[in-house]
DSSP file (Angstrom, degrees, kcal/mol; ACC not computed):
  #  RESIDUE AA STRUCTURE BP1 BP2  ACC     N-H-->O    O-->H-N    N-H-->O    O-->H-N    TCO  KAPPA ALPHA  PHI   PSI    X-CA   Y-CA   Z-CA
    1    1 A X              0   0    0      0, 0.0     2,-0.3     0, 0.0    46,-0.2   0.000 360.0 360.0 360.0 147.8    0.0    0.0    0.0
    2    2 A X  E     -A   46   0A   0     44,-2.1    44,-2.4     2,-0.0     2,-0.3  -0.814 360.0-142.3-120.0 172.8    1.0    3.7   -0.4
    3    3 A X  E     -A   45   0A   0     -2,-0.3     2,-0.2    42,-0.2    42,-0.2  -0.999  13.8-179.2-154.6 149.8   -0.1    6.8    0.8
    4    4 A X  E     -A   44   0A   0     40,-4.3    40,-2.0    -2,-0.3     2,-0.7  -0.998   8.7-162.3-137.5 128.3   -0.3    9.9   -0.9
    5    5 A X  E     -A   43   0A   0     -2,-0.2     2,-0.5    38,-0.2    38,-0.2  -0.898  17.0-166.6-130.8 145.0   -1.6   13.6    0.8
    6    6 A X  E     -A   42   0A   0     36,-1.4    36,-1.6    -2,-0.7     2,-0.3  -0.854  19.7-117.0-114.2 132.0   -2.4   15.8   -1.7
    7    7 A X  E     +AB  41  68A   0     61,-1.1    61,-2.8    -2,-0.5     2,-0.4  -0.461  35.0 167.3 -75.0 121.8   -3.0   19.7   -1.2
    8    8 A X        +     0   0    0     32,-2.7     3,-0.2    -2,-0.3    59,-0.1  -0.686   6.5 178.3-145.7  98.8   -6.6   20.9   -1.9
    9    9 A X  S    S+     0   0    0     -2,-0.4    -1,-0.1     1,-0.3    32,-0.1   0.439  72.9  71.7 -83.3  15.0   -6.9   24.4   -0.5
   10   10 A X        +     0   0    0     56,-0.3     2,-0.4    30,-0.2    -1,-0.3   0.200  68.3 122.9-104.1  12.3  -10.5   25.0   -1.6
   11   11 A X        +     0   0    0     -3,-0.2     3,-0.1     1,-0.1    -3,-0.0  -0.705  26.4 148.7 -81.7 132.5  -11.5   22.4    1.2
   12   12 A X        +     0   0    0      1,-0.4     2,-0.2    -2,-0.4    -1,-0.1   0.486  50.2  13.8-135.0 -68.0  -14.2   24.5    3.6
   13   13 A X  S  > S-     0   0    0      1,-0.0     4,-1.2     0, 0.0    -1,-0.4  -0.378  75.8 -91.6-120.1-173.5  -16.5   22.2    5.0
   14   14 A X  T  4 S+     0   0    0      2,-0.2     4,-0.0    -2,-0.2    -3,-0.0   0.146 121.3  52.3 -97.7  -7.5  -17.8   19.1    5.9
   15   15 A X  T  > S+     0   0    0      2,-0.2     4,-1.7     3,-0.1     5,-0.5   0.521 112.5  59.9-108.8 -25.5  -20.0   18.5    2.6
   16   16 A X  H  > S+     0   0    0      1,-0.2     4,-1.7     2,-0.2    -2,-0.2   0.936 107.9  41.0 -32.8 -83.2  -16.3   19.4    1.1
   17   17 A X  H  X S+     0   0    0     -4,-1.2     4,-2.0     2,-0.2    -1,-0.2   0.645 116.1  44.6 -31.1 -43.9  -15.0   16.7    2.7
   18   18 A X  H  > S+     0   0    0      1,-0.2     4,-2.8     2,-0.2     5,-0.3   0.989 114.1  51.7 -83.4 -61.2  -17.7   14.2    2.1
   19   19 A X  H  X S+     0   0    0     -4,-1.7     4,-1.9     1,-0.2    -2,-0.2   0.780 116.0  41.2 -16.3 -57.1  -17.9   15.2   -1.7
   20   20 A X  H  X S+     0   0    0     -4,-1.7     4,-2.0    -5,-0.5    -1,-0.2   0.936 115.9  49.0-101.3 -53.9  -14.2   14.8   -2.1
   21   21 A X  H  < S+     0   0    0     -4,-2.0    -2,-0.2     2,-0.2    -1,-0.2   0.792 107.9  63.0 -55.6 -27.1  -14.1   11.3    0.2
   22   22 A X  H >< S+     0   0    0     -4,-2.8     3,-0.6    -5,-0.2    -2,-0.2   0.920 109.1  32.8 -59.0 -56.1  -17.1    9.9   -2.0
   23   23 A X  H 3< S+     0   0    0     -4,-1.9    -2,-0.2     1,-0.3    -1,-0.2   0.813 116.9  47.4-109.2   0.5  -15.6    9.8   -5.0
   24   24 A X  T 3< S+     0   0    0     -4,-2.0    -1,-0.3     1,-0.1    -2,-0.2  -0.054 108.7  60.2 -81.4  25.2  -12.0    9.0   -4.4
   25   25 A X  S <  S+     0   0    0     -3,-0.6    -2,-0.2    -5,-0.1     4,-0.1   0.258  99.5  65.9-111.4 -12.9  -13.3    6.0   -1.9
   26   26 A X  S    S+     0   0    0     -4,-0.2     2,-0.4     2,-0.1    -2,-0.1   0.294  77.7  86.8 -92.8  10.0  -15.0    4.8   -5.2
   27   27 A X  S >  S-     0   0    0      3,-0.2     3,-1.0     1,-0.0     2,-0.5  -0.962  85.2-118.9-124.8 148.2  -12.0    3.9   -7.3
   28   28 A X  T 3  S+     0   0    0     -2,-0.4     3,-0.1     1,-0.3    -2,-0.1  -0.613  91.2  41.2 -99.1 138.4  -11.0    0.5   -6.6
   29   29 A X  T 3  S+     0   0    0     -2,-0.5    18,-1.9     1,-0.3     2,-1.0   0.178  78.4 111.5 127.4  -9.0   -8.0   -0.1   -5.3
   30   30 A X    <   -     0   0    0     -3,-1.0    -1,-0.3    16,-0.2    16,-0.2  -0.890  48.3-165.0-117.9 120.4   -7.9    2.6   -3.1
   31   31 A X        -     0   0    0     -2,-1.0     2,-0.4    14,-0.3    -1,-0.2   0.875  66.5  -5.2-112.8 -64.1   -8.0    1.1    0.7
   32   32 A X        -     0   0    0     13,-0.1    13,-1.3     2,-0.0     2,-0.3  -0.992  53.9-165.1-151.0 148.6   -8.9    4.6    2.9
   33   33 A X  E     -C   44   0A   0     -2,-0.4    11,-0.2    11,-0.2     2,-0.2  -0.893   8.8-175.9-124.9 148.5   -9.2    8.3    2.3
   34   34 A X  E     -C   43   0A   0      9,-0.7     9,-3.6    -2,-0.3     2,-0.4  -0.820  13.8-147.7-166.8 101.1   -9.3   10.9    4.8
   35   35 A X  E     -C   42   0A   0      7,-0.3     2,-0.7    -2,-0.2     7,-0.2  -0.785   1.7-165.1 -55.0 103.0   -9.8   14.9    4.7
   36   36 A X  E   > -C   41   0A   0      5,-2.0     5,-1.3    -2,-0.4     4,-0.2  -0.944  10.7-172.3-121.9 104.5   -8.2   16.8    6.9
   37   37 A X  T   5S+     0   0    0     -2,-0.7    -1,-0.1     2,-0.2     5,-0.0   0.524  78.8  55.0 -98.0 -11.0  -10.2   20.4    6.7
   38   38 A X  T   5S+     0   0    0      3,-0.1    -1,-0.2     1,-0.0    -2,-0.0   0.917 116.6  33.2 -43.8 -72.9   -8.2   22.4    8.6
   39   39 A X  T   5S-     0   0    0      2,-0.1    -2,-0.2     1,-0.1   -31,-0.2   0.170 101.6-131.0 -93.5  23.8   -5.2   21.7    6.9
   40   40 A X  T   5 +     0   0    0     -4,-0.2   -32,-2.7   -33,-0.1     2,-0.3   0.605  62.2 116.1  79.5  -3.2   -6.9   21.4    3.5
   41   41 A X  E   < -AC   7  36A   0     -5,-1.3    -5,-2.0   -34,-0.2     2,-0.4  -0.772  55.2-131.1-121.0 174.5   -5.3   18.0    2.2
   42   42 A X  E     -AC   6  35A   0    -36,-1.6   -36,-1.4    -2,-0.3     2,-1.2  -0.959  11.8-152.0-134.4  87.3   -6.6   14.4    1.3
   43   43 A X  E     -AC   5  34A   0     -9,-3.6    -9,-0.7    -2,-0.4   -38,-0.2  -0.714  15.6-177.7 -92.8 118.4   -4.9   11.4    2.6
   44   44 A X  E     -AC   4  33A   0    -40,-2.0   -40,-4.3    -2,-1.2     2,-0.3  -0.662  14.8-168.9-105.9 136.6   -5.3    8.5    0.3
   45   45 A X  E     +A    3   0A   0    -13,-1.3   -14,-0.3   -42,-0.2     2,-0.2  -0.726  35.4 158.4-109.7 163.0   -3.8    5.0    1.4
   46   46 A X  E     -A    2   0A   0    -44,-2.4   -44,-2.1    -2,-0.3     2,-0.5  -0.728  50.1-105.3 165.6 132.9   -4.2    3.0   -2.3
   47   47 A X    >>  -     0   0    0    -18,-1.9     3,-2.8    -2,-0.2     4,-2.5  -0.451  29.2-157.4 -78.0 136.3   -2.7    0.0   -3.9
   48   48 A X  T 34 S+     0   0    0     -2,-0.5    -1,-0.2     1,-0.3     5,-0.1   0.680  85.6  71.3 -91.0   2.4   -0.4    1.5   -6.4
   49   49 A X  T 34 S+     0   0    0      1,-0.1    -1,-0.3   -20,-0.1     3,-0.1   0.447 118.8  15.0 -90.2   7.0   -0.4   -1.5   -8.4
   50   50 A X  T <4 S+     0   0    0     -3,-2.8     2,-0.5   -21,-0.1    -2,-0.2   0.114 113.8  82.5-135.8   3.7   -4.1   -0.9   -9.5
   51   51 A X     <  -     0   0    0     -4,-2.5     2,-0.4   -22,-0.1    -1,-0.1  -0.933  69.7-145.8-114.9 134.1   -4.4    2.4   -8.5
   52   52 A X        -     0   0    0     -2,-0.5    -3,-0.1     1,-0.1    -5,-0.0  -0.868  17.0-136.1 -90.6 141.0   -3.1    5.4  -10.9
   53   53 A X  S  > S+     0   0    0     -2,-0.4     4,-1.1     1,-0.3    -1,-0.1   0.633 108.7  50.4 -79.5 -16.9   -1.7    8.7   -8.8
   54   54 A X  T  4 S+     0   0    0      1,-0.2    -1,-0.3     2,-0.1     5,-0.2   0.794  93.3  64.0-110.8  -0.4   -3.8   10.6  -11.4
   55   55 A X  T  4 S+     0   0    0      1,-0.2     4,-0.2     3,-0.1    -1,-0.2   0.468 106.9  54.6 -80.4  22.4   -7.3    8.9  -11.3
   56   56 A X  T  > S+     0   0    0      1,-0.3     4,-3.4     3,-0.1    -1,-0.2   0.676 107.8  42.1-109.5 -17.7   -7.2   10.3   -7.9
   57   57 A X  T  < S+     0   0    0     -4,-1.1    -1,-0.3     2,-0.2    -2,-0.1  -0.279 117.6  50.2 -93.0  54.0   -6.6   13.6   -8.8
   58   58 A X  T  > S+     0   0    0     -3,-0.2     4,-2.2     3,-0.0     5,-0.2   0.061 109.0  49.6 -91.7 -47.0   -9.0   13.2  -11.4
   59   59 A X  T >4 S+     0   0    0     -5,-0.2     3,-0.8     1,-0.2     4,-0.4   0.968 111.2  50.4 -81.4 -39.8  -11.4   11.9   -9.1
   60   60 A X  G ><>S+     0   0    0     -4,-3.4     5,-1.4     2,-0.2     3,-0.6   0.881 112.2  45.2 -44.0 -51.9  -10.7   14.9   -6.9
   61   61 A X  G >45S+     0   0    0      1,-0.2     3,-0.6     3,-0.2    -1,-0.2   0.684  99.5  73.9 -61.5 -11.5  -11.2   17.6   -9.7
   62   62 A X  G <<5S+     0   0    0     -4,-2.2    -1,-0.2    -3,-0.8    -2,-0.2   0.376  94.1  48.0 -85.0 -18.0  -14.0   15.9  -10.6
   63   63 A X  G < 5S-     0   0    0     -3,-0.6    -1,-0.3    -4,-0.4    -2,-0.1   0.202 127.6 -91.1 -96.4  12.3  -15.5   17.2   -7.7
   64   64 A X  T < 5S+     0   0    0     -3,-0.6     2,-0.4     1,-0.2    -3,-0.2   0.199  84.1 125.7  83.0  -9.0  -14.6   20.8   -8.2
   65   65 A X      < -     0   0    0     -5,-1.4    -2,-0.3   -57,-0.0    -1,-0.2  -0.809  55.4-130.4-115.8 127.5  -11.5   21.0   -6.4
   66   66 A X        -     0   0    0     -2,-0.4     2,-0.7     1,-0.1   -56,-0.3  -0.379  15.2-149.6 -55.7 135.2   -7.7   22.2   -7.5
   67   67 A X        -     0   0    0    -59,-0.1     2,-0.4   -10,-0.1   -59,-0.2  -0.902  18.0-165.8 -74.0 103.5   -5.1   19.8   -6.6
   68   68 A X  B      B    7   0A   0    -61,-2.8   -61,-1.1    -2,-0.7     0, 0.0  -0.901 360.0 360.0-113.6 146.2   -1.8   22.0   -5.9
   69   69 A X              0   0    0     -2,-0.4    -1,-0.1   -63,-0.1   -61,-0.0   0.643 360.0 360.0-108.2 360.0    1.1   20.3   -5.8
């Protein structure tokens, strides 16, 4: 497993959070996600041998939200 925490400063709330955990908890391969809304990032644990590092920042913009790296 890896783990990857990825900056997403447009993170606000709590429907943020859920929105953003929804659909990167949907791609398979990817074990636990976790939104830290204070400090704005997304910690993804995900096997990286099924998991691509951009269908999670896909699946994250895909929700409205900037990835900065």
């Amino acid at each position: 497993m890896t783990n990857q925490v990825f900056n997403v400063p447009d993170i606000h709330c709590d429907h943020c959070a859920s929105s953003i955990e929804g659909a990167v908890g949907a791609i398979v391969g990817v074990e636990k996600v976790k939104v830290q809304i204070e400090e704005r990032t997304v910690d993804v644990t995900y096997d990286d041998a099924s998991v691509e590092l951009d269908s999670i920042v896909t699946a994250i913009e895909g929700q409205g939200y900037e990835v900065k790296s």
